[in-house]
N, C-alpha and C positions, 0 to 999 in steps of 0.2 A: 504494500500500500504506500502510494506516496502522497504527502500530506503539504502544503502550502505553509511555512510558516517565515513569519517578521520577526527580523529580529532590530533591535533599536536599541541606540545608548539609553541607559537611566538617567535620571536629574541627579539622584545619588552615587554616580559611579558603577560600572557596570551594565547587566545589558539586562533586557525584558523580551523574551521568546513568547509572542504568540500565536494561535494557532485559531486562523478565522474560519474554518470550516468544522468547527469543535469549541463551540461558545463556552466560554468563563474556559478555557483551556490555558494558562499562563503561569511562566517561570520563568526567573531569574539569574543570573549568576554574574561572578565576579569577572571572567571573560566568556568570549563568544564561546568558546569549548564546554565551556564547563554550564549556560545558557544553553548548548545544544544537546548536551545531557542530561540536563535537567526537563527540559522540554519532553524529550523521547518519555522518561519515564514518566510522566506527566499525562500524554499520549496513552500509553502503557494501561495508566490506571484509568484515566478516562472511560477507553476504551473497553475495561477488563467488567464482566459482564457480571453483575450484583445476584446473585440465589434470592433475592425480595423483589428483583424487577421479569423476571422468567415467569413464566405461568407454561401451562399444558393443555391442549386444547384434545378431548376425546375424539379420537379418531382420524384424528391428525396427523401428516406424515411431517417427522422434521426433517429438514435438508440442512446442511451446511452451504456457506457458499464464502469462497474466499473474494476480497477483493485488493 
């Protein structure tokens, strides 16, 4: 999956990674490296899928599907 992301100096030093295709998705770091890492996992848990937001529908076939 490849994901869109801004990275921009901070007013405070440092940089702010965000991620406009993944709202309230944003992190920080001290350099761009360490902003693109933090980012990822950010991404990471975003993305990582909650056992409270999953439900099961009878009779239902599940698929995976990568993107």
């Amino acid at each position: 999956m490849k994901l869109k992301i801004y990275l921009e100096p901070s007013d405070d030093g440092g940089y702010t990674a965000v991620v406009p295709s993944l709202p309230g998705c944003i992190s920080e770091g001290d350099t761009k490296e360490e902003a693109l890492k933090n980012i990822r996992e950010a991404i990471e848990l975003y993305l990582e899928p909650v056992a409270d937001d999953t439900f099961k529908v009878n009779h239902a076939e599940e698929v995976e599907l990568s993107i």
